[in-house]
C-alpha positions as CSV (number, residue, x, y, z in Angstrom):
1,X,85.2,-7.1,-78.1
2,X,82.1,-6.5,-80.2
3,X,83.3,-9.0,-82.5
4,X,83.1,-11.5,-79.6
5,X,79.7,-10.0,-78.7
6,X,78.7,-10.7,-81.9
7,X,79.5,-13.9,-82.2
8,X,78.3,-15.3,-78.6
9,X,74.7,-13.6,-79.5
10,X,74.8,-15.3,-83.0
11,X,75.2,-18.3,-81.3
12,X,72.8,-18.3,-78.7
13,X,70.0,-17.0,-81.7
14,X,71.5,-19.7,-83.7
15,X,71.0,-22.3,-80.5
16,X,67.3,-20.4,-80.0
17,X,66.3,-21.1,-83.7
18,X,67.5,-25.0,-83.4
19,X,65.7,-25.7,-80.1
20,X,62.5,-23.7,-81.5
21,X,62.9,-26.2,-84.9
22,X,62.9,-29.2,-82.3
23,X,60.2,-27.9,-80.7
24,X,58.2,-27.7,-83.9
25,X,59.3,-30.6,-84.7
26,X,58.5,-32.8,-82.0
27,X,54.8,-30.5,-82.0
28,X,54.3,-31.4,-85.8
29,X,55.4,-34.9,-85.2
30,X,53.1,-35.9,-82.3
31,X,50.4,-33.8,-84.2
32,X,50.8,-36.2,-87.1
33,X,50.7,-39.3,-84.8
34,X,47.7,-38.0,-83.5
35,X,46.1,-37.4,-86.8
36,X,47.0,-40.9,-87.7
37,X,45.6,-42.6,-84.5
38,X,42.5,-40.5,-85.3
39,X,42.4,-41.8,-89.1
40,X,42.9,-44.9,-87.7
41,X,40.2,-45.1,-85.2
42,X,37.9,-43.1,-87.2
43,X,38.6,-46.1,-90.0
44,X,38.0,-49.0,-87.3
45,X,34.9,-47.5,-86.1
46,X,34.0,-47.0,-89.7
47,X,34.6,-50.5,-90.7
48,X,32.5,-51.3,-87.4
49,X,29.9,-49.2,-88.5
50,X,29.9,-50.5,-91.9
51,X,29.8,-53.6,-91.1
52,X,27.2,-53.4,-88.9
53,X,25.1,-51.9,-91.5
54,X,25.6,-54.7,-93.6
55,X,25.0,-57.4,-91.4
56,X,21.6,-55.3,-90.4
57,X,20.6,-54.9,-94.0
58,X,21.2,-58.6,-94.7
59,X,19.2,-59.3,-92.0
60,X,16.8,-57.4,-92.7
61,X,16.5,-58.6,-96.5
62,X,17.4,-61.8,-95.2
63,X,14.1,-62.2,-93.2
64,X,11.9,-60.3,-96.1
65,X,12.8,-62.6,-98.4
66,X,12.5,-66.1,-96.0
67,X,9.1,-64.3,-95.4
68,X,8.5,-64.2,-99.2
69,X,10.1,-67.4,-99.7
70,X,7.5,-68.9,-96.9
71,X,4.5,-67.4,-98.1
72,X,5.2,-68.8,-101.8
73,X,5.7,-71.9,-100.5
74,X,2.2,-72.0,-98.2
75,X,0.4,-70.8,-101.3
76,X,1.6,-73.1,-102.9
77,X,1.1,-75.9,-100.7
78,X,-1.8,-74.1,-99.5
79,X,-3.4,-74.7,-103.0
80,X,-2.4,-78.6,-103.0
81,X,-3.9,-79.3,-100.2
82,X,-7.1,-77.7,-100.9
83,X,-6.9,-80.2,-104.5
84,X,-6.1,-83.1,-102.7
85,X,-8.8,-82.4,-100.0
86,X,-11.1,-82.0,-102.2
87,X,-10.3,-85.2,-104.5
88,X,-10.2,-87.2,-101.3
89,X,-13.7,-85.7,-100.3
90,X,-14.7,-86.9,-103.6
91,X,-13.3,-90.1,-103.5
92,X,-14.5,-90.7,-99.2
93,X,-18.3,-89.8,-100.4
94,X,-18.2,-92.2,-103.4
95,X,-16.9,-95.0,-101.5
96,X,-19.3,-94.1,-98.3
97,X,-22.0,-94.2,-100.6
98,X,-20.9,-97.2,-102.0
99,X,-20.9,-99.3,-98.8
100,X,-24.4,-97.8,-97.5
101,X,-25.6,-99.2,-100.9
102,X,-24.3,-102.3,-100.3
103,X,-25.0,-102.8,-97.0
104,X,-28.6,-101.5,-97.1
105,X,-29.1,-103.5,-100.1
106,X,-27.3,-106.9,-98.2
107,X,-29.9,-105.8,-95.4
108,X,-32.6,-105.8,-97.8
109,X,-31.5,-109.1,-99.9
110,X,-31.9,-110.7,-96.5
111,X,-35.2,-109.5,-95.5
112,X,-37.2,-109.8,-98.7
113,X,-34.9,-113.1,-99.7
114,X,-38.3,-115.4,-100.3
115,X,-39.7,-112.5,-102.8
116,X,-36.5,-112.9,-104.3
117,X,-36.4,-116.6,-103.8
118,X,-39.6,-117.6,-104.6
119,X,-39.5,-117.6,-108.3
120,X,-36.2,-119.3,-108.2
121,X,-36.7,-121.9,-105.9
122,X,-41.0,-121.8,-107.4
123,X,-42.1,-121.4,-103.5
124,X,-45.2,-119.5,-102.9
125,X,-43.5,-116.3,-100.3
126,X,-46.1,-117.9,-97.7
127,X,-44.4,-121.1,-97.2
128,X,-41.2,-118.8,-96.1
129,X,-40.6,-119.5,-92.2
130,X,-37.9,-116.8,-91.4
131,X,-35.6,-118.3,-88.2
132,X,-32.7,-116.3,-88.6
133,X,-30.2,-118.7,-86.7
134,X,-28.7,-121.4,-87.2
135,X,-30.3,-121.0,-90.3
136,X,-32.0,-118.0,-91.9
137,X,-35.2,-119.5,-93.6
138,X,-37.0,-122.8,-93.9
139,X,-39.2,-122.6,-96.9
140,X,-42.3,-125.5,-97.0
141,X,-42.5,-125.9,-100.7
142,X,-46.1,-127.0,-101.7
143,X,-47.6,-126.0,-98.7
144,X,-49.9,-123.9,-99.5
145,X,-50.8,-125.9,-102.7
146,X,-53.1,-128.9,-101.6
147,X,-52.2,-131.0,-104.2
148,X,-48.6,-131.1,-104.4
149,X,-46.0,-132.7,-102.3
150,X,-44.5,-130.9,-99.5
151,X,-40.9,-130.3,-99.4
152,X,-38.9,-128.7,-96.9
153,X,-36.0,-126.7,-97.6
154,X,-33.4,-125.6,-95.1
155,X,-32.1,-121.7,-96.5
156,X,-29.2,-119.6,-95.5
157,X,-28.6,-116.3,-96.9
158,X,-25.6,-114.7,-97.5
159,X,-24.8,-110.7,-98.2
160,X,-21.3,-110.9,-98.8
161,X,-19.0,-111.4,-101.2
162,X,-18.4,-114.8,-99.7
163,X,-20.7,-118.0,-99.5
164,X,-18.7,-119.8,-97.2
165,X,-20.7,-120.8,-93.7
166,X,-20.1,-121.1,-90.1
167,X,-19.3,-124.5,-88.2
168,X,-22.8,-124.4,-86.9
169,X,-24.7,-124.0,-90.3
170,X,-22.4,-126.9,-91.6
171,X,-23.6,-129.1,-89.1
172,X,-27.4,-128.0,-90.2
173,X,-26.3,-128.9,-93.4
174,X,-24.6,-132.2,-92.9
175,X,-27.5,-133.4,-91.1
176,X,-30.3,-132.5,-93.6
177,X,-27.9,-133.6,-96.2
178,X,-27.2,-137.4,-94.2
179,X,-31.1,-137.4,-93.9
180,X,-30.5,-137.1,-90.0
181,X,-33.7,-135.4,-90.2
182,X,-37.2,-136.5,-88.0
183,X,-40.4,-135.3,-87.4
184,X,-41.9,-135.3,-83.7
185,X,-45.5,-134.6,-82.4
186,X,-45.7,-133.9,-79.2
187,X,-49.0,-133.5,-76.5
188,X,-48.3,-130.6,-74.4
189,X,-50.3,-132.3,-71.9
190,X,-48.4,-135.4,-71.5
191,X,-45.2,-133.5,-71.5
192,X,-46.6,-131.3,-68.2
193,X,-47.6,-134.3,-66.6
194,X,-44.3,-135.7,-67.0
195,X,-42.9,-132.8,-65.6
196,X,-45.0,-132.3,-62.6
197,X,-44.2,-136.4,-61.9
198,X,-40.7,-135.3,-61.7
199,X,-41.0,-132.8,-59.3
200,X,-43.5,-134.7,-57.1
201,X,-40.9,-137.1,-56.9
202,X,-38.1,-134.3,-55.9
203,X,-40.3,-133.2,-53.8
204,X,-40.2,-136.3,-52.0
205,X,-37.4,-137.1,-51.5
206,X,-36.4,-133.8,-49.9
């Protein structure tokens, strides 16, 4: 009998000890799974992490040295364009210099033409008669010299590079050159009377 006893409580401590091993077991087990969801979120968020990091400190780096980058490159610029300002100020003022000199001296040449003339045409600068269109001067050589010969000269001067002339300063010189050239005196006395016997005679017939 206390064999049996013995036996059935042996068994039921043996039965205890499994079920408190599968207890354990299944503790320790779900403990470990939870450890290695934790490792394995806690290496996601530090992968995350990390990476955000990186992508922040590239960034960052990234814009100091595009800002670095740009300011080297307006400096440099910066500097080429103050050169090439200054060359082309250079370069403007000589050549704006150059055409008021050569237009103030084309504006003088035209002026003072019979002091420049008048030596190589030998005309005394008071026979000079300046019209200005369609011709620019008529000089009267020997005008002022009582015994010489008078000769009229037809002048047109040119500033520019060019010598070439107008339509209407062709015809000028066509005619002088063809001799189609005449000499009228008129009475200014005459000439009103024929006027005022054309409008009495308008008047007339109204």
């Amino acid at each position: 009998m206390q064999a049996s006893l013995f036996l059935y409580s042996s068994i039921l401590l043996f039965l205890f000890l499994v079920a408190v091993i599968a207890y354990y077991s299944f503790k320790v087990s779900r403990l470990y799974k939870k450890i290695e969801e934790v490792r394995t979120e806690a290496l996601n968020q530090a992968q995350i992490l990390a990476k955000q990091n990186f992508d922040l400190w590239v960034q960052q780096h990234s814009q100091q040295l595009s800002q670095q980058l740009e300011q080297s490159i307006r400096t440099e610029y910066e500097g080429k364009l103050k050169i090439w300002m200054e060359e082309s100020e250079k370069n403007i003022r000589k050549d704006a210099i150059s055409k008021s000199i050569n237009t103030l001296l084309g504006k003088m040449g035209e002026e003072f033409a019979p002091l420049f003339l008048a030596e190589k045409l030998n005309v005394n600068p008071r026979d000079f008669r300046h019209l200005g269109s369609p011709v620019d001067y008529i000089a009267f050589k020997g005008l002022s010299d009582d015994d010489t010969q008078a000769e009229v000269i037809f002048i047109e001067v040119k500033a520019g590079k060019s010598s070439g002339i107008t339509v209407r300063e062709k015809k000028v010189k066509e005619a002088v050159l063809s001799r189609r050239v005449s000499y009228e005196v008129v009475n200014m006395n005459e000439l009103l009377g024929e006027v005022r016997e054309k409008l009495s005679n308008e008047i007339d017939k109204m």
